[in-house]
N, C-alpha and C positions, 0 to 999 in steps of 0.2 A: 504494500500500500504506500503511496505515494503522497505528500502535500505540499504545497505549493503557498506558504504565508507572508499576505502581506499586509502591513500594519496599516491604517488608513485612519484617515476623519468622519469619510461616511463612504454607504455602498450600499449598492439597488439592483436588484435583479427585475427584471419586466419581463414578461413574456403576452405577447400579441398585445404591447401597449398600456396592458396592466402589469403595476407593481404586485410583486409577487411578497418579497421580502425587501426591509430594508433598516438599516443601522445607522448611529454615527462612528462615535470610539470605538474601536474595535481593531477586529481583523476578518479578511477575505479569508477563507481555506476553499484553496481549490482540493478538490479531493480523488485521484485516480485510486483503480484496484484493479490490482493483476491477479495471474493466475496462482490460487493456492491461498489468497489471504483469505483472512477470516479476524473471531472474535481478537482473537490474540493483539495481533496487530494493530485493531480498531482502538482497544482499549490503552495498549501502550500509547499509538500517535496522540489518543485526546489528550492522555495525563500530562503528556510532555507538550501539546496546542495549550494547553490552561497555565502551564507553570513556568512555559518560555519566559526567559527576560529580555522582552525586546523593547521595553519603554523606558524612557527615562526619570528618573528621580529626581528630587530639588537640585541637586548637582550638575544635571545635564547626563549623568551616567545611566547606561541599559540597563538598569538595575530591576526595573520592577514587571512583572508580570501583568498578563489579561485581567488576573484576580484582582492583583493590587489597585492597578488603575478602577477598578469596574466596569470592565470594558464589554463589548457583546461580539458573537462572533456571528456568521453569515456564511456557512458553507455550500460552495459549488459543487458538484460534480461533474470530473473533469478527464473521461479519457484519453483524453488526446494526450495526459502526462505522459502517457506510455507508449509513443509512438516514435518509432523504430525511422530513422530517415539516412543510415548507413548504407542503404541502397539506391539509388535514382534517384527521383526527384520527387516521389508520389511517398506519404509516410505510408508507413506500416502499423495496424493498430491491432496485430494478433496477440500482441504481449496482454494486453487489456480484457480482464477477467467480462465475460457476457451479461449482460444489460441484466438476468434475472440473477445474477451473482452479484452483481455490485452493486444495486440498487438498495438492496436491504444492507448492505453492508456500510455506504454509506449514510444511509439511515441510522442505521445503529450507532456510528463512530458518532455521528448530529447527538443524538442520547447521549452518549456517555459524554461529551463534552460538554452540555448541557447536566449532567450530573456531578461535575467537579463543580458548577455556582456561575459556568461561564453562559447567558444569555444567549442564545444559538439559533438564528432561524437557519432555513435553506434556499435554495432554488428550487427548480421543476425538473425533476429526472427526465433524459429525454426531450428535454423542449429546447424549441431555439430561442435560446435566452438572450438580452443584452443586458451585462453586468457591467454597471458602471461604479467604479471605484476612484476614489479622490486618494494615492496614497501620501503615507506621512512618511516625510523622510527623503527618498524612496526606504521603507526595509522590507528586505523580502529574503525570507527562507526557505532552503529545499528541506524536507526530513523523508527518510523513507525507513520503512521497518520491512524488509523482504524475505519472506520466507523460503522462496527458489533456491536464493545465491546461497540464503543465511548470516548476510549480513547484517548489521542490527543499524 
């Protein structure tokens, strides 16, 4: 499982015109899922999307987390993270766990990061979204917890 965070002021997903979801403080999580993840995964990425310190403190230092600030999160889903483009010019998105595998999955990971205290809406699985984000900063982090490789 894949995510893609990035700290922002505010962020909207619409779909056909209508707001779906939308935040200010916070963070975007874009969210891909390959083949083989599951709970394990979901629940590591939230713990560590909730406890990140990517905000800063009275000092100006990264000190403080989603939690500290009381921030809300706004997770995408997003497989295109998982697309392969070391061959020609067209990506490859077989690495990317199937629409009824990762839909609940990123459902779930929504949950549980919504169960550390972090505010959490979504997107529209499947829909053609436009996700408009303001970010801060820019900061933006990759995390991946892979079970394939077995990298952590």
């Amino acid at each position: 499982m894949r995510l893609l965070i990035q700290r922002v002021k505010y962020a909207r997903v619409s779909v056909a015109g209508r707001t779906v979801a939308e935040i200010s403080h916070g963070v975007v999580v874009l969210a891909g899922v390959g083949h083989g993840d599951g709970e394990e995964q979901a629940a590591w990425l939230a713990e560590k999307a909730a406890n990140l310190r990517i905000f800063a403190d009275a000092e100006g230092k990264t000190n403080l987390s989603l939690l500290d600030v009381g921030g809300a999160a706004l997770v995408v889903s997003q497989f295109t993270l998982y697309a392969d483009v070391r061959k020609g010019r067209r990506p490859s998105f077989t690495d990317a766990a199937l629409p009824e595998v990762a839909e609940p999955l990123v459902a779930r990971f929504a949950e549980l990061l919504s169960g550390h205290g972090v505010p959490t809406q979504t997107g529209e699985f499947g829909a053609e979204m436009l996700v408009e984000i303001h970010n801060d900063g820019p900061v933006t982090m990759w995390i991946e917890r892979c079970v394939v490789t077995g990298k952590w």
